[in-house]
C-alpha positions in Angstrom: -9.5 5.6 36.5 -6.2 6.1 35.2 -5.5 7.9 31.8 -3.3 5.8 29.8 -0.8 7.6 27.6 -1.5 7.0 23.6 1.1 7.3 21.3 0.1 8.9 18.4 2.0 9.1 14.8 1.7 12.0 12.5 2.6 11.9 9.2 2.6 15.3 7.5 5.7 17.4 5.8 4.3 20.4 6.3 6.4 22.4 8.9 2.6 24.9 9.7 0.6 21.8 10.0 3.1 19.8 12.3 3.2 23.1 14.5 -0.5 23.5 14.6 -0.9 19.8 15.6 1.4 20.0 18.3 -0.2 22.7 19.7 -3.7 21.4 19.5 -2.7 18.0 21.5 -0.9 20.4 24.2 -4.0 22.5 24.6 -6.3 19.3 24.2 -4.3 18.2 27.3 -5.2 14.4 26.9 -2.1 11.8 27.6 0.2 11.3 24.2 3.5 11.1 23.0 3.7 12.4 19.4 5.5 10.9 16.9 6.5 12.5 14.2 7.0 11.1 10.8 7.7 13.7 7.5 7.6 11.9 4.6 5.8 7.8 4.0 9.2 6.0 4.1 10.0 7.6 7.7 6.3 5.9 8.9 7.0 2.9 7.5 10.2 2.8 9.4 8.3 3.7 12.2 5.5 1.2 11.6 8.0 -1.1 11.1 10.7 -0.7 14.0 13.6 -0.3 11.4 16.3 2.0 10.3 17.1 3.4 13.6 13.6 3.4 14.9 13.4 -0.2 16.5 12.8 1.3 20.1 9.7 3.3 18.5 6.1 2.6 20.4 3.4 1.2 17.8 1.3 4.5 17.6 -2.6 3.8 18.9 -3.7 6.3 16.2 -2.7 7.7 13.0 -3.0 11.1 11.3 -2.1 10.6 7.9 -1.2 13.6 5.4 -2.3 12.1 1.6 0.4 14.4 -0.1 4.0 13.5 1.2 7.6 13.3 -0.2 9.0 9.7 -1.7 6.0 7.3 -0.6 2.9 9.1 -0.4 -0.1 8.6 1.9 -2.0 6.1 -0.2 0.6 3.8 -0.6 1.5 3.9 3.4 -2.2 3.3 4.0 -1.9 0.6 1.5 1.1 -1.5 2.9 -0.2 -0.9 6.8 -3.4 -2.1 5.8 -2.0 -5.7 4.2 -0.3 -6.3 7.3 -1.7 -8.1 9.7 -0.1 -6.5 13.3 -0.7 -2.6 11.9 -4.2 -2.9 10.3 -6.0 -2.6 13.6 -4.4 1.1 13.9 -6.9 3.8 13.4 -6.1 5.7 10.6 -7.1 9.5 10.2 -6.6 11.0 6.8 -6.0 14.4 7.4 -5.3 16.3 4.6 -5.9 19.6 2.7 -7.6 17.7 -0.6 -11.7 18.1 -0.1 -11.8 16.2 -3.4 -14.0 12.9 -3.9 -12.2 10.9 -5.7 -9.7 11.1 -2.9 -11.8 10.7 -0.3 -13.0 7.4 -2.1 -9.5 6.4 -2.5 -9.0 6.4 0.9 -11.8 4.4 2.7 -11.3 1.8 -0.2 -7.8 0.8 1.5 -9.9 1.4 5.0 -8.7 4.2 6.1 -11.2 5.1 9.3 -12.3 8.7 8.5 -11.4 11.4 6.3 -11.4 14.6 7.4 -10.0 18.3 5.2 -8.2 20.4 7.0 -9.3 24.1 7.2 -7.7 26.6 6.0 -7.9 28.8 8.9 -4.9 28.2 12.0 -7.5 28.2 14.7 -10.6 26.1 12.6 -7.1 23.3 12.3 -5.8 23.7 16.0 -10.1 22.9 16.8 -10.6 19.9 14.1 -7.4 18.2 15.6 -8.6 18.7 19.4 -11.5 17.0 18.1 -10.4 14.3 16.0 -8.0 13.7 19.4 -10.8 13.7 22.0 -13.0 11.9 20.1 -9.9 8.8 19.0 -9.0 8.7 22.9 -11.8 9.7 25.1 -14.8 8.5 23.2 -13.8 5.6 21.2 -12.8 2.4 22.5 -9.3 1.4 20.7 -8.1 -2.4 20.0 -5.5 -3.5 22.0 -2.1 -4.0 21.2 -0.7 -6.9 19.1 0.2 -9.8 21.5 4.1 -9.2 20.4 4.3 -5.8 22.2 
């Protein structure tokens, strides 16, 4: 059986995390393109195939940073979550908050898991080749809307 290639959007400013991401899915060595998204009005572009993203795959699986620039992670949970075509995509919040009230927040507007990132480089490079085999060799993901 074929591996497919899942595309997989991370939103998250910060410059450390994005590195230590992108290492973690190179050492993970599972099929993905990476996109990368810095602040929550870049994603929704993205999400949304505008503003010089139209050719942009929908991503299979989202890591979502709660604290980013201009729209923040609640409210791009929020608006993907009312839409009909982007509230089948998984949505990882993966953020440094370890706070309650957050992680309530979050799985109110169904967000599929939340995890904290640690504070250590190699603990992060670890939880994300985890949260990465487990989205896309362990769970089954929807298909595609029809449109794509």
């Amino acid at each position: 059986m074929t591996q497919q290639t899942i595309s997989i959007l991370l939103i998250e400013d910060n410059e450390g995390d994005i590195v230590l991401t992108q290492e973690a899915m190179r050492e993970a060595k599972l099929a993905n393109n990476l996109l990368l998204a810095r602040d929550g009005d870049e994603a929704l572009d993205i999400l949304y195939k505008r503003n010089g993203y139209e050719g942009a795959a929908t991503p299979d699986l989202i890591l979502l940073d709660l604290n980013l620039p201009v729209t923040d992670g609640y409210e791009v949970l929020e608006i993907m979550k009312q839409d009909e075509d982007l509230l089948r995509i998984p949505v990882v919040v993966l953020t440094s908050s370890e706070s309650d009230a957050d992680r309530i927040k979050t799985y109110q507007l169904h967000a599929n898991c939340f995890v904290s990132k640690p504070l250590k480089a190699s603990s992060f490079i670890e939880v994300v080749k985890t949260i990465e085999n487990f989205w896309l060799s362990i769970v089954s993901l929807p298909p595609k809307a029809a449109a794509e």
